[in-house]
VOFI-546383 format. One record per residue: z, x, y of N, C-alpha, C, CB in turn. Coordinates in pm, whole numbers, plus 50000, padded with zeros to 5 digits. Glycine has a CB too. Layout:
<sites>
ZXYZXYZXYZXY...
</sites>
This chain:
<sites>
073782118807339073432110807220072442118907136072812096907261072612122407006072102130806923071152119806844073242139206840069832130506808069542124406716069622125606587068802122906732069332116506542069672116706425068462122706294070132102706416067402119306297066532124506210064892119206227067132121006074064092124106280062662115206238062212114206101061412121106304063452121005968063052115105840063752103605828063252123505723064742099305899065312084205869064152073005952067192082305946064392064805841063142053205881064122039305873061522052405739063742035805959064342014206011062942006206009065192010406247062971997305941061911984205920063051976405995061371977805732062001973706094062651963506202061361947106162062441973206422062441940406069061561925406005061741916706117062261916505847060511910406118060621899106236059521886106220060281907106392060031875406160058981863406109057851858806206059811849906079058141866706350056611864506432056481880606487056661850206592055121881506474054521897406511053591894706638053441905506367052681905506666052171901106790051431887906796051351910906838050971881506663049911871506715050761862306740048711866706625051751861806768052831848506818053161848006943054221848206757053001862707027053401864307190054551856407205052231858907304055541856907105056571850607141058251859007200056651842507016059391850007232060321863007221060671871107108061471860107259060591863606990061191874806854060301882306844061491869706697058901883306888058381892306892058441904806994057551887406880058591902807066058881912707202060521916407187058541903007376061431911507157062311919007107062351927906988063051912507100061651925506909061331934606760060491943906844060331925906603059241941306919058561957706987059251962907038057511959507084060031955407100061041964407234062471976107167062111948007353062621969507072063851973307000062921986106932064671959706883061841985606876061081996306814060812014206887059691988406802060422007107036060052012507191061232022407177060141999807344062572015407168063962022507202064242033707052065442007707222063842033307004064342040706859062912046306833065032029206713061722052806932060862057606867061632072706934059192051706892061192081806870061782094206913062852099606839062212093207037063542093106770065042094006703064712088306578066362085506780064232078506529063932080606328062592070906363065582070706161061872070606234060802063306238061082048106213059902068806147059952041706292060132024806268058722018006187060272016106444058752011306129058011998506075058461986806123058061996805933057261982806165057371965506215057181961106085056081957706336058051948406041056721939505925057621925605972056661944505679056791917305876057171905605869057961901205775056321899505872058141909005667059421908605561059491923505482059181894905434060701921605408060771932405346061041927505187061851941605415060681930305105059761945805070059001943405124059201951504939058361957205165056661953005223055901950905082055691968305330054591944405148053721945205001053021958504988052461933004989053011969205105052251981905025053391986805002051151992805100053221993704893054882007204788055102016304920054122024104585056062017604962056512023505089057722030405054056742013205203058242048205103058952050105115060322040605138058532056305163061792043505038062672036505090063342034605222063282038405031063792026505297063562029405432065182035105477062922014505518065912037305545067892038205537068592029405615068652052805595067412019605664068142006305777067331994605794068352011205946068021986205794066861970205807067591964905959067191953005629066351964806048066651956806161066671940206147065661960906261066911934006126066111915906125066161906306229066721905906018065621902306224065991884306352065911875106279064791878006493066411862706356066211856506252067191854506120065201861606227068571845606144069211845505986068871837405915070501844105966068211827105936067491812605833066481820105781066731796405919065021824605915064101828905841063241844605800063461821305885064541849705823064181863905757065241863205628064491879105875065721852805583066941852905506066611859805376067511838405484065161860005297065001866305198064371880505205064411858505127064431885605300064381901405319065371906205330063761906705416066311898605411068151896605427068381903905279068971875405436068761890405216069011891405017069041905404976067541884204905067181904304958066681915104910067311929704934065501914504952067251928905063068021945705119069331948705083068201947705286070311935105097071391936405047071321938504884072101925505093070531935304804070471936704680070061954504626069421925204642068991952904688068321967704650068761981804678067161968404707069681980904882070101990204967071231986104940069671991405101072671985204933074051982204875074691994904996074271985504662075081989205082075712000005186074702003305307076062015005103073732004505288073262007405401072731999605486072622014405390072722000005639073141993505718071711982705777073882003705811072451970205747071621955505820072221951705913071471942105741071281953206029071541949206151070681935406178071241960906247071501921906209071271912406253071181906206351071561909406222069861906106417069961902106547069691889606603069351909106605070611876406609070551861206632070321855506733071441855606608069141846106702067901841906754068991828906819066381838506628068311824406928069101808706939069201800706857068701800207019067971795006796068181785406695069511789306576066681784106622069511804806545070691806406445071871806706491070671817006372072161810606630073561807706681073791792906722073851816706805073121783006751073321771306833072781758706697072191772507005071991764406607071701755806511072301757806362070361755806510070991766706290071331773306167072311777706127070831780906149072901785206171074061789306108075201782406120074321800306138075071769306171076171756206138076411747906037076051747306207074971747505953074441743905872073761746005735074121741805922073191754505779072291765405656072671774505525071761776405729072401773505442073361779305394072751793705381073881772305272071291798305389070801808005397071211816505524069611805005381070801808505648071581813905757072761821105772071791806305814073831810305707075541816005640075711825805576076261808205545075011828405485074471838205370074181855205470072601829505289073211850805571072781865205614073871871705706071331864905696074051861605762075751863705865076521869305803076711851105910077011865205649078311874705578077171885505524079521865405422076181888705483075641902605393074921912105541074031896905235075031905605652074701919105775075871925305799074151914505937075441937205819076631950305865077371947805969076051964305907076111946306062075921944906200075551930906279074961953706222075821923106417075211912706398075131919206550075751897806333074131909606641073781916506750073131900306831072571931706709073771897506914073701882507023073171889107131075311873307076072461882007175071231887707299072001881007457069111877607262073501876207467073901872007581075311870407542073171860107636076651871107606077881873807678078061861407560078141872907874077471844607582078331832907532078101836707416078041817807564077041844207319076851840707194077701842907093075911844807162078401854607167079891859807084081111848407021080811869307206080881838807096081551825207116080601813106965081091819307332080021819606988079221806606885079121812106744077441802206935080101827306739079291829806582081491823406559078271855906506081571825506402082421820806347083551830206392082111818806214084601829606398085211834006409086221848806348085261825706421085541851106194085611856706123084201872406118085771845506033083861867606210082261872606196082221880806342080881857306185082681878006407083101885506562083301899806557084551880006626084261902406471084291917706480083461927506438085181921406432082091919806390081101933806352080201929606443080361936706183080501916306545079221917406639079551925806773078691901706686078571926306874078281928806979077301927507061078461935406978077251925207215076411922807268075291933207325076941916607333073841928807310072521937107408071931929407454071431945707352072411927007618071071921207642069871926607642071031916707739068961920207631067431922207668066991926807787066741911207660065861936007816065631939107980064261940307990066341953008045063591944408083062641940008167062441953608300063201923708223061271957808311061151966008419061441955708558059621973408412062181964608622061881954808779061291959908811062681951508893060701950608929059051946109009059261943909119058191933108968058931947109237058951949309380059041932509410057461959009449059801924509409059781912509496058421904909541060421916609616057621894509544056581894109573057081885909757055621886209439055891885009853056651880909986055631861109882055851892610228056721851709923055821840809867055581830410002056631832409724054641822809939053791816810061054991801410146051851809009966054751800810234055841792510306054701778210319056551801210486053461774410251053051762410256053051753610149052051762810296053391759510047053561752209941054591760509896052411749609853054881753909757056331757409689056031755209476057831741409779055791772009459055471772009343056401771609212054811780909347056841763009155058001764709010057061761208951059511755508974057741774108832056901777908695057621779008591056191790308696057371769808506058131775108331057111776608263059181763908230058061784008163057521793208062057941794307893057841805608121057101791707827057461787407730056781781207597058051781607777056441784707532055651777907442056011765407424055591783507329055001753207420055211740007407055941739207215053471731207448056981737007250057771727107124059321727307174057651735006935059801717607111061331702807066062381713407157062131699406805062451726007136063581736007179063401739207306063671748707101062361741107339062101743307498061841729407625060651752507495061881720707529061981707207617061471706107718063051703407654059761710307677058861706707823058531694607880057611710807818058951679707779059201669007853059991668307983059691661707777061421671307952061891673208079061421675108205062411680208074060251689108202059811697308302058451688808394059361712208222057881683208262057301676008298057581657808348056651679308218058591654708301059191641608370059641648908500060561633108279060281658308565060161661408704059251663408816060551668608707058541669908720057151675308831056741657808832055451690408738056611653008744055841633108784056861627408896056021617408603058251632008899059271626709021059391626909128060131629009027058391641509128058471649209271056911650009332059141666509250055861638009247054311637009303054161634109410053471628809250053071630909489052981628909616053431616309650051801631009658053371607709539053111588309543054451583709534052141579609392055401592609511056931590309480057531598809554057421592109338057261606609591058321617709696057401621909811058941634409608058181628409904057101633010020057781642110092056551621610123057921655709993058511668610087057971671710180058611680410040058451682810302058111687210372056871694310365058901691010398057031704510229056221709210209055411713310024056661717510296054381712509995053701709809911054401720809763052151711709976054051709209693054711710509562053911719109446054961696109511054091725709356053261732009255053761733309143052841743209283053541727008990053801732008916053391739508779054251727008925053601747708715052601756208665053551752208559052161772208719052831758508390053411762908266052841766008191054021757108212053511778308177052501789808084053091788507945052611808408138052041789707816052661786307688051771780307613053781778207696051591784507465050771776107382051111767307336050311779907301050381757107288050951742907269050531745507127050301728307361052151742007055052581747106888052541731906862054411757106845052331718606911052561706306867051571697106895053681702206910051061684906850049891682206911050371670107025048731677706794051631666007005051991652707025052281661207172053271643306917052741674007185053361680807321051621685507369054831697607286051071690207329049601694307383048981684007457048591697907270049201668707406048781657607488049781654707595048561645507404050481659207571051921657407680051331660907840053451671607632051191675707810050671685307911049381682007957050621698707861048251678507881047391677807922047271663807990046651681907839048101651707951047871640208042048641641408156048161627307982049591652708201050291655908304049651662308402051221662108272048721673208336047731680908415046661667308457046921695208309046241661608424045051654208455045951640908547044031649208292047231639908566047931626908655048971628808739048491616508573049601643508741050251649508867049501658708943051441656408837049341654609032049001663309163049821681009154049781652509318049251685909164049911700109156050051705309039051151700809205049911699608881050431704008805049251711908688051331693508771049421717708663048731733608586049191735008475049051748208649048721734108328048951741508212048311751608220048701736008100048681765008226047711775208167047551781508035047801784508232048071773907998048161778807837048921792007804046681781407779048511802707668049731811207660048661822107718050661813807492049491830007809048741842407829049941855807793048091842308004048551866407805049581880507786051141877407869048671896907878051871887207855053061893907889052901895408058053201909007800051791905508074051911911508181051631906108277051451920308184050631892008250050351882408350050971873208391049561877608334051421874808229052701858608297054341866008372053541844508086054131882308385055041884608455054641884508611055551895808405053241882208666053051885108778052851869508784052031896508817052711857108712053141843608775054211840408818053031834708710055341850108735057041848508715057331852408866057941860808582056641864008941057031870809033056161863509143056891885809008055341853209117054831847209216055491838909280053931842609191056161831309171056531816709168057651817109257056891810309022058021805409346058831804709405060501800809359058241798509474060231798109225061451794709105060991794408966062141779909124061841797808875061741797408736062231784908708062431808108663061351776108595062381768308553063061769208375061781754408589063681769508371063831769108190064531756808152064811782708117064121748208050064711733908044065021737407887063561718608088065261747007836065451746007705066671740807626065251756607672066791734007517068301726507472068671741807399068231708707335068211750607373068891762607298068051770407289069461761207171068681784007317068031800007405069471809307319068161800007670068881818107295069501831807235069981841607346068371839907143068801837307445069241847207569067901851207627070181861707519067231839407711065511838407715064931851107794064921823107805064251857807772063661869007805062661858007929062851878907655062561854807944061831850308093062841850508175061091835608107064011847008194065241842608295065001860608305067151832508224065251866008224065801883008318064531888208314067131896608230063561881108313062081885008365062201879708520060671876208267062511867508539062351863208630063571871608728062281848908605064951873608728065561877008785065131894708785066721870708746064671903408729063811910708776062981912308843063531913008740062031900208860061031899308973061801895209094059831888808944062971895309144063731888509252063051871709259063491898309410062661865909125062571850709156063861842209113061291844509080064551831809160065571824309130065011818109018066081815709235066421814608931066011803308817066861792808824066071808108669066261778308796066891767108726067011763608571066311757508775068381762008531068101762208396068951751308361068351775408322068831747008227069301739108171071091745008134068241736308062071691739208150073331743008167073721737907999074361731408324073191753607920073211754407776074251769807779071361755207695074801771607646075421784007641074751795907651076021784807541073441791307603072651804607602072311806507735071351805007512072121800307814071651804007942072961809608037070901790708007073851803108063075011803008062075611819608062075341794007948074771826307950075991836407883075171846407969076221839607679073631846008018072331850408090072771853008236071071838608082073181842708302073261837508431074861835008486072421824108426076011834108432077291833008463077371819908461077741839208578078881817408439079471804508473079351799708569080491803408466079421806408697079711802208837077901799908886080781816708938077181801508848075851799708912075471784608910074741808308836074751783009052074311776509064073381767509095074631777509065072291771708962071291767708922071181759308794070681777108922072121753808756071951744708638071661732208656072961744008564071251730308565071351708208534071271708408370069331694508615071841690408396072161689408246071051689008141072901677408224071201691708080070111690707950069561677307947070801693507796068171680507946067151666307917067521657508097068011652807719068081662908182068061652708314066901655808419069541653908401066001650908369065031653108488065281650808616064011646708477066141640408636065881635108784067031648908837066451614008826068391650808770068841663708853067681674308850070251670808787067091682008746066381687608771065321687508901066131687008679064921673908940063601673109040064391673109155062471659209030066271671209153066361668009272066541686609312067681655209303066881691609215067631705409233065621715109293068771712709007064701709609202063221716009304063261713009419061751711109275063981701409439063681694209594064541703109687064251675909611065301704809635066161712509710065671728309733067511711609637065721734809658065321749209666063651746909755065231757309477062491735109756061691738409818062451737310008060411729209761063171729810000063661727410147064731727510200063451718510186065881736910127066911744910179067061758010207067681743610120066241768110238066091779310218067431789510195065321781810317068641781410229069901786910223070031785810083071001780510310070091774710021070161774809904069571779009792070251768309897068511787109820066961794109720067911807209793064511790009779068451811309889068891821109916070151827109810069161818710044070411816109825071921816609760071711821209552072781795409795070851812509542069981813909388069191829209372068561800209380069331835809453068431847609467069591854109438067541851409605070541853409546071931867509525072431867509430073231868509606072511858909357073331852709206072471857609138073591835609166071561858109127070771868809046070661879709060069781867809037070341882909196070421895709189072131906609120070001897509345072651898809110074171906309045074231903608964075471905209078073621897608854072941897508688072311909008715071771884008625071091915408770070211927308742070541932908639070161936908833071561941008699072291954108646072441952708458074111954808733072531940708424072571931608273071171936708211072581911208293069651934208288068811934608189068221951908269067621918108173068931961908288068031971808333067521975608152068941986108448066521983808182065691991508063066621998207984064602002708113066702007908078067872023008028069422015607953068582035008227069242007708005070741999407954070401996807830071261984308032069421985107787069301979507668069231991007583068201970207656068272002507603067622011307488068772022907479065892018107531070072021907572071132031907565072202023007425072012034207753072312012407433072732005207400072501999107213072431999307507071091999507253070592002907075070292014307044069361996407017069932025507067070112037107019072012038006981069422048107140072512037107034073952039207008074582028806857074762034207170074112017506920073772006006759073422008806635072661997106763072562018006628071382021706566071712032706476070332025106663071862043706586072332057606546073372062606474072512063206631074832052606522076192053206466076382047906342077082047106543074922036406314075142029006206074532038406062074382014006238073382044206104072752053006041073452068205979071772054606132074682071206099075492077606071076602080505971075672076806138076572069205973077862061705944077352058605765078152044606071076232056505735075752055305652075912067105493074702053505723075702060405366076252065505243074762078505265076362051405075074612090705210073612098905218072672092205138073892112305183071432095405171069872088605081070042094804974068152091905138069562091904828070002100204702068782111304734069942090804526068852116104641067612126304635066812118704507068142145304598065362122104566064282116604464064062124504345062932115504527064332117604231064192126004118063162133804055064472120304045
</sites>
């Protein structure tokens, strides 16, 4: 794989930057990570930038609703050269059903780019042949050995409507001491800032009236990868995921996940796995903790099924994968004029 030029430059736009610690953010660094070495990158939050900046020869984006007017713009200003679109859950599972801005960035990207196997399925049908799939990846992490007296599940997630921490939290209240009585002791953690106030009271009257249960609010990356690798299960209850960078966090750390049986997860984890429940069902959800704390065959079984996803989020994969995205597109591209 050749490179191509460190005078070609990509503004990779992304409507949350680091102070959001969110996924569109860690996919915009990560995607940056993979293409440093081979042309130069700019992060921003839209394009044009506001300082006068060299013209750039590629727009990365996320986001088709709300990067939609850097979208426009590039298509207006750059005429041929290559927009790569990379769709967020909300734009495959929501926005772009609806939106007309969303609709808009879908037909003026070059390129469109789904972060999991189902998403290919959710764009239009007309729109398929300029996409393709990358998943997302994650260093793996030595397995942690976890403790056999209690039983730790952890989600992850910033508190709001899409990640459906009600759910998570109507289980952990199912599975308290005063209503259930496992074998062995229950824990539940969730890491994430609370973006809502009505969900911030959620958590916090949960923390203060279930036994076991922990908000820790949002922390770094690197910590909440060594909770991920603690925990004795992941949970993800989200109604719509792009392709959640915690699940192949977690299946990197050799921890099992339960997830909500959505496409996006789905496209993450295979058809045949079996770790789902239905969206918004707590009580399957609490029965499916109940289970993994006291079947060990079955937390066994949730482990191997992951482990044969791995191979999906290695490093070298993703960044072989957009460099090739990246490079061919840039290639492929009309020559920069010369400055007069």
């Amino acid at each position: 794989m050749g490179n191509v030029s460190e005078t070609k430059t990509v503004v990779l736009v992304s409507p949350a930057l680091a102070d959001a610690n969110n996924g569109n953010w860690h996919t915009a660094r990560r995607w940056a990570q993979c293409l440093a070495g081979h042309c130069a990158t700019r992060l921003r939050a839209q394009w044009p930038e506001s300082a006068p900046s060299a013209e750039p020869d590629a727009l990365i984006a996320l986001h088709a609703r709300r990067s939609a007017p850097s979208i426009a713009a590039w298509a207006r200003q750059c005429p041929g050269k290559p927009l790569i679109l990379i769709l967020t859950g909300t734009d495959l599972y929501r926005d772009i059903l609806g939106d007309d801005s969303a609709q808009q960035s879908l037909a003026l990207a070059t390129h469109l780019v789904v972060l999991q196997e189902a998403g290919l399925q959710a764009l239009p049908a007309a729109m398929r042949h300029k996409a393709r799939v990358i998943y997302q990846s994650a260093r793996a992490l030595q397995p942690a050995v976890k403790p056999v007296r209690h039983f730790r599940a952890l989600m992850v997630g910033h508190l709001r409507e899409e990640k459906d921490p009600l759910t998570w939290i109507r289980a952990a209240a199912r599975l308290a001491p005063e209503t259930a009585s496992p074998p062995v002791r229950l824990l539940f953690d969730h890491i994430g800032d609370a973006l809502t106030p009505d969900l911030a009271l959620a958590v916090q009257t949960a923390q203060a009236s279930i036994p076991g249960y922990r908000w820790l609010g949002g922390l770094p990356q690197a910590t909440t990868r060594q909770h991920i690798k603690q925990a004795h299960v992941l949970v993800n209850s989200s109604r719509m995921e792009g392709g959640a960078q915690v699940i192949l966090q977690a299946v990197q750390s050799g921890t099992p996940v339960l997830a909500s049986k959505i496409s996006g997860n789905i496209g993450m984890l295979g058809a045949a796995y079996a770790g789902y429940f239905p969206v918004g069902d707590d009580a399957a959800l609490a029965a499916l903790l109940l289970r993994c704390a006291t079947d060990a065959g079955f937390l066994a079984l949730l482990e191997k099924q992951c482990s044969e996803r791995a191979h999906l989020f290695d490093p070298e994969a993703e960044k072989r994968l957009v460099l090739n995205l990246v490079l061919s597109a840039l290639s492929a591209a009309p020559p920069r004029k010369p400055s007069p």
